[in-house]
C-alpha positions as CSV (number, residue, x, y, z in Angstrom):
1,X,-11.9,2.2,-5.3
2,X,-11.0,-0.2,-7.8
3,X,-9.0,-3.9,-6.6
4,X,-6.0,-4.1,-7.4
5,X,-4.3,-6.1,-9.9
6,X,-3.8,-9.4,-9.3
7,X,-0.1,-9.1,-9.3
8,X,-0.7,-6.9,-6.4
9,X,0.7,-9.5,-4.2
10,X,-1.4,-12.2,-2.2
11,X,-4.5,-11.5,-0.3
12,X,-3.0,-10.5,3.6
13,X,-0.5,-7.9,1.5
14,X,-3.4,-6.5,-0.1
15,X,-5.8,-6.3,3.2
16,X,-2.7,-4.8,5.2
17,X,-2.6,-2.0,2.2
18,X,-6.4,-1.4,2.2
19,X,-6.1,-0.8,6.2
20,X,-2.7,1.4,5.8
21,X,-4.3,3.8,3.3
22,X,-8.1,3.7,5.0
23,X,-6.1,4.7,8.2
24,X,-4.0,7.2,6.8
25,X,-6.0,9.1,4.4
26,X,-7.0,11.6,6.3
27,X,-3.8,12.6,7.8
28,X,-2.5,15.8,5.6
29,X,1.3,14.6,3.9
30,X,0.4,11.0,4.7
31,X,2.0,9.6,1.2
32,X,5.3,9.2,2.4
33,X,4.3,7.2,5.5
34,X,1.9,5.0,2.9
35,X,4.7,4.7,0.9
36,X,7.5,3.5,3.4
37,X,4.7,0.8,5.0
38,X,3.6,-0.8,2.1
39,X,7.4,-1.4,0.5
40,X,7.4,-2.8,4.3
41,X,4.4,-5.1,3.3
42,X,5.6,-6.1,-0.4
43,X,9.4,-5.4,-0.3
44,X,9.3,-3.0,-3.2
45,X,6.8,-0.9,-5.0
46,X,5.3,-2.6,-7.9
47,X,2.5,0.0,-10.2
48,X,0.0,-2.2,-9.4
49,X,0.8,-1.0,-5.5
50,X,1.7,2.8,-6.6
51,X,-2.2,2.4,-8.5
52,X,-4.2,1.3,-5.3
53,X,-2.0,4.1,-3.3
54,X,-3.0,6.7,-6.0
55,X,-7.1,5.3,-6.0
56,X,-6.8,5.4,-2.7
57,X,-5.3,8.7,-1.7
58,X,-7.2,10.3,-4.7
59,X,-4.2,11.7,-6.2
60,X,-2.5,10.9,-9.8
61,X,-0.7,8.1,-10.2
62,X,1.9,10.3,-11.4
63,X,2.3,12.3,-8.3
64,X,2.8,8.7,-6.1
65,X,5.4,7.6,-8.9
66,X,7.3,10.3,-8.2
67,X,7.7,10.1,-5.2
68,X,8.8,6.7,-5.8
69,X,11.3,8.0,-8.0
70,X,12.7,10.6,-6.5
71,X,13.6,9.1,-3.2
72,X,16.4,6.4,-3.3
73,X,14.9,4.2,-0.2
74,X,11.9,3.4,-2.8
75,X,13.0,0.2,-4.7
76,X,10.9,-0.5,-7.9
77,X,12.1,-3.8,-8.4
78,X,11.7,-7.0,-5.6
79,X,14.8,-7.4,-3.4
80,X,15.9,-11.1,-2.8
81,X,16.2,-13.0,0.3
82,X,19.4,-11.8,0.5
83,X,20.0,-8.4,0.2
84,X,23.2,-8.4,-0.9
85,X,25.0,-4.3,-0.5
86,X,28.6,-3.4,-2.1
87,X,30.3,-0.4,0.0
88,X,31.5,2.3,-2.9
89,X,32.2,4.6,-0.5
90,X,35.6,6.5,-0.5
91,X,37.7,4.1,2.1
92,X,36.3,1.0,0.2
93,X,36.5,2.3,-3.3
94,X,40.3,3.1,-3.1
95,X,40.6,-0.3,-1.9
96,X,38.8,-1.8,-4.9
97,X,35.5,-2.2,-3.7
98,X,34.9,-2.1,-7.3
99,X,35.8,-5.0,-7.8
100,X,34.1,-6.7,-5.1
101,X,30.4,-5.3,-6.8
102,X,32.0,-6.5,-10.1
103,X,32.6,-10.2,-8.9
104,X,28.9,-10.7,-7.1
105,X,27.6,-9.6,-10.2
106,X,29.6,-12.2,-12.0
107,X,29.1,-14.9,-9.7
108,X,25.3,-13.8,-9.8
109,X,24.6,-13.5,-12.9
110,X,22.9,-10.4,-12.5
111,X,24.0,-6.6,-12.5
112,X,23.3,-4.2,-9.7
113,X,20.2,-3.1,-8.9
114,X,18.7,-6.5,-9.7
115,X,17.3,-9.8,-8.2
116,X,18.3,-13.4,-9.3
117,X,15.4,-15.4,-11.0
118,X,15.3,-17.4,-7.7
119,X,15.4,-14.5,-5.5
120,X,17.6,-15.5,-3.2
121,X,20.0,-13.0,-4.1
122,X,19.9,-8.9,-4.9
123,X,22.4,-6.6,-5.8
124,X,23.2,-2.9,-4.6
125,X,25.6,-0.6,-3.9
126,X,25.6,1.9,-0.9
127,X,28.0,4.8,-0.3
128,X,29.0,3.7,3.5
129,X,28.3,1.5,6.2
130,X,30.6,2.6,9.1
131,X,32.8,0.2,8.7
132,X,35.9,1.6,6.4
133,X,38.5,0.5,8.6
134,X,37.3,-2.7,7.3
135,X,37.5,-1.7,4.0
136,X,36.5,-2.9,1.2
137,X,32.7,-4.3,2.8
138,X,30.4,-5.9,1.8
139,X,27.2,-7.0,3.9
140,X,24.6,-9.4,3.2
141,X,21.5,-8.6,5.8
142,X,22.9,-7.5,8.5
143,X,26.3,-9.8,8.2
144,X,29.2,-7.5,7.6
145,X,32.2,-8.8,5.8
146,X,35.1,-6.5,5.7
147,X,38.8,-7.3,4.1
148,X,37.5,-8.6,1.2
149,X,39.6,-9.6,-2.0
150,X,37.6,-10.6,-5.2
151,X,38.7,-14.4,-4.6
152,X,36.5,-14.9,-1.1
153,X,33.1,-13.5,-3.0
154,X,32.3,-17.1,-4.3
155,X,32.7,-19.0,-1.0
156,X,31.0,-16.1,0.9
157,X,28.0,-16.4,-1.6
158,X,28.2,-20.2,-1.8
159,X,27.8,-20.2,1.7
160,X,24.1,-18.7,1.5
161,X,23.3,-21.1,-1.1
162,X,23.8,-24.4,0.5
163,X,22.4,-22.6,3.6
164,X,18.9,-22.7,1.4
165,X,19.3,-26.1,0.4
């Protein structure tokens, strides 16, 4: 099997993958599983990752990529240190949750779906989180913030910056 590129990620990523797929090869529909545990080890699933999986696994690279594709809880792009997720579900969107995604981005810099040069921040949407009688939400981790107007975004975000300084 051939190394992986060197933007593969650092040396105990790449040892942690080599074990994953040495211990799961042989188990029959093991891609998934390979798949959810090494975006687990990188964060998201760069090609040079999908390549080693494929090598691996001795399948094509475009039967892994699919996968990837096809299943929304596969992220081809890094995800910041904080994972920042807009509710557009129905109870948030008629209360302009819209909005809310529209000013992060602003405030950001960067459109949903992507990470800030620094990453400290990423952006997504999600269709609900259980909260719409909070509506509209936004959470950042696991921090919920509910009641939101476009005008509390900056402090809310501002408040994660000066807590990396």
């Amino acid at each position: 099997m051939e190394q992986c590129e060197a933007k593969c990620g650092t040396a105990e990523q790449e040892k942690a993958l080599s074990a994953l797929i040495e211990a799961s090869r042989s188990t029959p529909g093991c891609l998934m599983h390979i798949l959810q545990e090494a975006q687990g080890i990188y964060g998201y699933l760069p090609m040079s990752v999908q390549k080693k999986i494929a090598e691996g696994l001795g399948i094509s690279l475009s039967e892994v990529y699919g996968v990837v594709t096809f299943y929304s809880q596969f992220s081809l792009k890094p995800k910041g240190k904080n994972r920042i997720s807009v509710c557009l579900g129905t109870a948030c969107y008629v209360k302009g949750s819209d909005k809310i995604l529209e000013e992060v981005e602003k405030e950001l810099g960067i459109k949903c779906g992507e990470c800030t040069e620094d990453g400290l921040f990423s952006i997504d949407s999600c269709r609900c989180v259980g909260a719409c009688g909070l509506a509209p939400v936004m959470m950042i981790g696991e921090e919920v913030y509910g009641r939101l107007t476009p005008d509390k975004v900056k402090g809310i975000l501002d408040s994660y910056k000066e807590a990396t300084k």
